[in-house]
N, C-alpha and C positions, 0 to 999 in steps of 0.2 A: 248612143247615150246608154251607161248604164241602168240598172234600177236600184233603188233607190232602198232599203230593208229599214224595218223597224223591229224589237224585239220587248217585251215583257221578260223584263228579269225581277229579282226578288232585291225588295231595298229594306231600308232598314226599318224593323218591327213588321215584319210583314207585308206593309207595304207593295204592292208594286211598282214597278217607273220605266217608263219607256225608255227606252235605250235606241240612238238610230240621229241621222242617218248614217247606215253602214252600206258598205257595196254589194257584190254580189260574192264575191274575193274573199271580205271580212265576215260573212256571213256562214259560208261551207267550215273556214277555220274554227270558227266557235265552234261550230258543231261536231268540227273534229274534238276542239278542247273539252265539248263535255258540257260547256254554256248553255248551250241549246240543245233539248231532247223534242222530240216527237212531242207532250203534252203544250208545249212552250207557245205561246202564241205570238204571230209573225204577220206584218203588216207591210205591201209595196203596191204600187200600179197593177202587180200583177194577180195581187189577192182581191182587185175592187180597191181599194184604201179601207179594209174590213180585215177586223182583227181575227182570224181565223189561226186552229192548232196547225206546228209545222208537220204534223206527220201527213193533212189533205193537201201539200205542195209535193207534189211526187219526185221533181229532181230533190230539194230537199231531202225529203225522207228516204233516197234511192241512195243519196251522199252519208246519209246516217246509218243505214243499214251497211253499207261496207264499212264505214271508221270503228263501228262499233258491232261486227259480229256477235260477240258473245253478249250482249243484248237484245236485238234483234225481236226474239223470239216473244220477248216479255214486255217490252214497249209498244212495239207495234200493236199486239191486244188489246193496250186500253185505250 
């Protein structure tokens, strides 16, 4: 079985709004499109069910640092 992602993305007037469930599949894509950054916080079985940023999910963050080299340097810091 796969797992299961949830995402905070930005809705309208600032707003936040869950977004989910997405796969494991739909989740690396966004983060190739740019969707999801390292600050973004990210919720599945394998976070606890606790809204934690995606930069402390290591494959995550290990998927975002290759799609996005020349970022890298500057997200990963904060």
């Amino acid at each position: 079985m796969s797992t299961q992602w949830f995402y905070m993305a930005s809705g309208w007037i600032r707003k936040a709004r869950r977004i989910g469930p997405i796969s494991e599949a739909d989740l690396l894509n966004r983060i190739d499109k740019g969707q999801i950054d390292p600050s973004t916080l990210v919720q599945s079985s394998k976070t606890r069910n606790k809204w934690i940023p995606m930069n402390k999910v290591g494959p995550a963050m290990e998927h975002w640092r290759r799609s996005h080299p020349e970022d890298s340097g500057k997200k990963a810091a904060q």
